[in-house]
N, C-alpha and C positions, 0 to 999 in steps of 0.2 A: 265663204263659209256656207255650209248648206242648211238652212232652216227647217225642221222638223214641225208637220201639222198631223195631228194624229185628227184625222175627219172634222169632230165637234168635243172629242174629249181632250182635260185637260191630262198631265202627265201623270196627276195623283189618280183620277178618275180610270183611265188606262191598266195602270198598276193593279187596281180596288176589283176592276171588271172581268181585264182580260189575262192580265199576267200569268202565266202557270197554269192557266183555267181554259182558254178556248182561244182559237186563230181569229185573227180579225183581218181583213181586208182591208186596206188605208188606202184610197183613192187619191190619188197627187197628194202623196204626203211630202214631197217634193216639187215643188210646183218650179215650170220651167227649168227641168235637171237635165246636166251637163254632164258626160262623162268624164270623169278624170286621167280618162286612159282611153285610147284604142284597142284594138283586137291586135295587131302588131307591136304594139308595145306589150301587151300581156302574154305575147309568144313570146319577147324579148326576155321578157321575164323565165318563162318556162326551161331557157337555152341554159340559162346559169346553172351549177351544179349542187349551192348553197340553200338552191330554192325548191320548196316539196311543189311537184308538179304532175298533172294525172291528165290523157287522154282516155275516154270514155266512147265506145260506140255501140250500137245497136241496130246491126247488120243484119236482116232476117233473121230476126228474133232470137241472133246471138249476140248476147253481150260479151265485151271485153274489155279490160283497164288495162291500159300499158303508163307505168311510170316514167315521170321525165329522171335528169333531165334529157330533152330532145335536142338532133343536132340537125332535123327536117322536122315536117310536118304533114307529110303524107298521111299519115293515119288522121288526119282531119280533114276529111272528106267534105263534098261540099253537103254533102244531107248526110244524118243521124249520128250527128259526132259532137264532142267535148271538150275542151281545154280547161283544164281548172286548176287554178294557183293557189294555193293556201300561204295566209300569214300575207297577205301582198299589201300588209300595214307596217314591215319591215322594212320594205323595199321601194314603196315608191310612194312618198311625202304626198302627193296629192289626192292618190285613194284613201291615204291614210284618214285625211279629214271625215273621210262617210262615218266615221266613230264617234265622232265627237257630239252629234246630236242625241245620241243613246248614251249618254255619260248621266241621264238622270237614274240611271241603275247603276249600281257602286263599278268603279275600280277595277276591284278585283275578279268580278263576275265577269268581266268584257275578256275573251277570248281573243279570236281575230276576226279580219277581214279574208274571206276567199271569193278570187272571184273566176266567173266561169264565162266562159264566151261559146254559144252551141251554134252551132247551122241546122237548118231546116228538119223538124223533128228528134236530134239532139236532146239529150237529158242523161241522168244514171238510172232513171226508172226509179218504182214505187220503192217505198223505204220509211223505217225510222230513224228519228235523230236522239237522243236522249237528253237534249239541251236545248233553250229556245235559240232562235233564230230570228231574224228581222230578214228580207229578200227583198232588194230594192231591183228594182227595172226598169235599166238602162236602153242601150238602143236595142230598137229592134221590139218585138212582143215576146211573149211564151203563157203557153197556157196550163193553168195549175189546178190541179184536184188538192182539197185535203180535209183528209175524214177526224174522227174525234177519235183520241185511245178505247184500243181493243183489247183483251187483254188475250181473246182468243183469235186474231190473227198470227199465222204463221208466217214465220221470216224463215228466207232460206238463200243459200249461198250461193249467185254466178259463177263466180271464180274467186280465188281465194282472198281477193281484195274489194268483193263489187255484194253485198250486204242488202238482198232486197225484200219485198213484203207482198203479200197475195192483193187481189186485187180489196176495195174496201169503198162503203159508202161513203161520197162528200157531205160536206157541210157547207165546201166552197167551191166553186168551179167557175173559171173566170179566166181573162184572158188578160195579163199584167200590159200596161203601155210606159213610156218614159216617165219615171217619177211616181209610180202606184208603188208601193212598197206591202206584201205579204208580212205579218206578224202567223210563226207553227210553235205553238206551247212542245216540251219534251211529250213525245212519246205518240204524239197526232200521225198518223199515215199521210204520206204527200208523194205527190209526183209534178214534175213539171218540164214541157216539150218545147221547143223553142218553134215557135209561126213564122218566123223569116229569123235571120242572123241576126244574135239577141248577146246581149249582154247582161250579168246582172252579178250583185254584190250580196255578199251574205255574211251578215255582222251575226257573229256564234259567240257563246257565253260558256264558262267555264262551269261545268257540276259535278265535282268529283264525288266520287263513290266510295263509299266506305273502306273497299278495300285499298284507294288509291292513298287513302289518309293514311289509314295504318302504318303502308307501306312508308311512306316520306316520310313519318312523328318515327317509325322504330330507324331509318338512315337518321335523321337528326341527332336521335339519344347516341345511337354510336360513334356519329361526326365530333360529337359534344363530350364524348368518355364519358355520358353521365348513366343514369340508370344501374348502378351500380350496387345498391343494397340489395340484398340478400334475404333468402327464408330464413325465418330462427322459429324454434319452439321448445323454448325455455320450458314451458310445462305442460311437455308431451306426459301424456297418460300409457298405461297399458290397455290393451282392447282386444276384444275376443277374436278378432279375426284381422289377420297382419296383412292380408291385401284389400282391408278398406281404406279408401281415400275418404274424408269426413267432408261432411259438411261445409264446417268450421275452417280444414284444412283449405278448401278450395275457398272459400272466403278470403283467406290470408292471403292466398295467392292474386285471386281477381283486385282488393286493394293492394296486393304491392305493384302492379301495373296500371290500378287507380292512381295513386301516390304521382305518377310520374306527370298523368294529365292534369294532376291535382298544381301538380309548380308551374305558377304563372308564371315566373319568369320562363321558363323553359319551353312551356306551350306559348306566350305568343313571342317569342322567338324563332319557336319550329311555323309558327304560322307566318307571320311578316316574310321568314324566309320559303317556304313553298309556295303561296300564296301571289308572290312579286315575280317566282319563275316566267321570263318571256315564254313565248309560244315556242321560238325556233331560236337558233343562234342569233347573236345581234349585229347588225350589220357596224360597226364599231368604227369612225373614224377619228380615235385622240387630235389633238394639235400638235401641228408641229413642232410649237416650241411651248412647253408647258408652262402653263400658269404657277405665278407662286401666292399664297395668300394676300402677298400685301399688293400685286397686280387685283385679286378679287375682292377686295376692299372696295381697290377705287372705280373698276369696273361696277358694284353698285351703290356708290357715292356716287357717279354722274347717271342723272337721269333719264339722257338719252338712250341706254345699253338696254335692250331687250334680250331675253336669253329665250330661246326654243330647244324644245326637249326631242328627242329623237325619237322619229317612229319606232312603237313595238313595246317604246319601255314601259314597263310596269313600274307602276309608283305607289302607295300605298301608307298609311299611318296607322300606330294605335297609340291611344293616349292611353296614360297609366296614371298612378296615383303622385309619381314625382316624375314622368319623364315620358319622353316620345319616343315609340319604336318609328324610324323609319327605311322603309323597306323599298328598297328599289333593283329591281332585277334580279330576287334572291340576294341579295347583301343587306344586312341591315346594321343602322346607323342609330345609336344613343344619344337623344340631343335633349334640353331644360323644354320645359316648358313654356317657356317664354317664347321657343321659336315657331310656337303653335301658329299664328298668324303666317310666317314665311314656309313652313310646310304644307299647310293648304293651299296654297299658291302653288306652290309645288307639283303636288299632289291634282289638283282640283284644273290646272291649266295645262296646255301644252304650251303658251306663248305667257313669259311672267316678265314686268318690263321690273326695275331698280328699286324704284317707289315702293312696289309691293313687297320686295325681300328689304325695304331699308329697315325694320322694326328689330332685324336682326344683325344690323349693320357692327357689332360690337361683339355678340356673340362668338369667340374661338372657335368652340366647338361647329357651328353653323358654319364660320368660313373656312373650315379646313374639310367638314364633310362636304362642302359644295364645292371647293377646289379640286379636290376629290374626282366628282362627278363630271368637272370640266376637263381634265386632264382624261378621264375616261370617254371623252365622246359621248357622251349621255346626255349633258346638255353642251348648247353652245350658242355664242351670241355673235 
């Protein structure tokens, strides 16, 4: 497990100073770090069809992105090239762990892991991100500029997929080594080159935008058949001129699409469920011979059963006034309050052994959503 040291700050202090607010530099915040992976394993990676994968070059000051997946790797030259794997916390259990120390920021904000492997002067060039980021630096070095939001720097298009930013004053420039980890707030300019054959991981955080809400709560209302009331205006008046829309009128209207955000049930229903959406498809392997509840019983009746949750999942709770939504991968699950203690466990671990789900050891409901969940390959022990 890899231990997270942010310099001299503790993880509230962090939060208080840096979060959302300015990049910080973390010097071994990983001290004696190991990679989880090879540069050959993460081409392994690229070759699969299921996995979003990007070669990046900058060849005499043409850039180019070609998508995997790849069946060679010619276009990774030995100088100013890229490999880069998104979601590779789907896919391979042991990157997966680089998450786990950033779990003092909720859940649902944790995005994924992508990680990138450059050769000599490799990178995508200057750029924004709209979401924080953490950049841990694996083998190898790379050196990184990154300035403070601009609002008048211009961004302009490589090619239809390579999104980049004019040049822009640091705040930071420095040359990452194994175990230095980069904190870039949304919207900071940054660039970074790789100094010799470099690896490095980058845990991205999820910030949707208003229009992405909208769009998922109006799929919901119509998943759900609800939203279904209607205008009335029982006492419509006459008015002097028959093409105004009133005031009044457009009020009625703005609350009957209040109304809808107004039902909690509805809203965090439509929430738990977008919200728990994984990154990419799930790599999904059920058992082969499904569990029945009264096998899940006595699986956490014996003490020894440890269950692990499979990379990628999203898990998530909200507690309500008689009940827990819990949401896991977009499905969400109605369970007593009582199993609040066995959902944070849930929720809060990737590895929960017997003892911690026994408080729910009697709970139906708890053992048929958790059989559930074993029968789906979500978790398993």
């Amino acid at each position: 497990m890899y231990q997270l040291t942010i310099n001299n700050l503790s993880e509230q202090e962090f939060l208080s100073e840096y979060w959302q607010k300015k990049p910080l530099l973390i010097k071994q915040g990983f001290t004696d770090f190991e990679d989880p992976l090879d540069a050959n394993e993460l081409a392994g990676l690229a070759v699969e069809e299921s996995i979003e994968s990007r070669i990046v070059t900058n060849h005499d000051n043409q850039w180019n992105a070609h998508h995997g997946p790849f069946e060679d790797f010619e276009l990774l030259s030995e100088q100013n090239s890229t490999l880069l794997v998104q979601a590779a916390d789907h896919w391979h259990p042991d990157a997966a762990q680089l998450l786990e120390p950033f779990r003092f920021i909720p859940n649902w904000r944790i995005d994924d892991l992508m990680i990138s492997f450059s050769t000599p002067g490799g990178g995508v060039g200057p750029h924004l991100d709209q979401y924080d980021v953490f950049i841990i630096q694996g083998e190898g070095k790379r050196h990184w500029r990154v300035g403070m939001p601009d609002s008048k720097l211009k961004q302009f298009a490589q090619n239809n997929s390579l999104l980049q930013v004019e040049q822009f004053p640091a705040v930071i420039d420095c040359i990452l080594e194994p175990g230095d980890i980069l904190y870039i707030p949304p919207g900071c300019p940054h660039e970074g080159y790789a100094v010799e054959n470099a690896l490095n991981y980058s845990v991205g955080f999820r910030a949707p935008n208003q229009q992405d809400l909208f769009s998922s709560f109006a799929d919901h209302v119509i998943d759900t058949e609800t939203g279904n009331a209607r205008y009335q205006d029982q006492n419509l008046q006459l008015r002097e001129s028959k093409g105004e829309l009133t005031n009044t009128e457009a009020n009625k209207i703005k609350q009957l699409l209040q109304s809808l955000l107004d039902d909690e049930c509805l809203f965090k229903s439509w929430l738990g469920n977008t919200v728990s959406q994984p990154k990419h498809e799930m790599d999904l392997m059920p058992p082969e011979e499904l569990y029945s509840q009264a096998q899940v019983e006595l699986l956490i009746a014996d003490p020894d059963t440890l269950f692990e949750r499979l990379g990628g999942t999203r898990a998530i709770y909200q507690a309500t006034d008689n009940s827990i939504i819990f949401s896991v991968n977009g499905q969400n699950y109605t369970l007593p309050l009582e199993d609040l203690t066995a959902v944070k466990c849930l929720t809060d671990q990737i590895q929960v052994t017997a003892n911690e789900l026994n408080s729910s050891k009697n709970s139906l409901l708890f053992i048929q959503t958790f059989t559930t969940l074993l029968n789906e390959g979500i978790w398993f022990c």
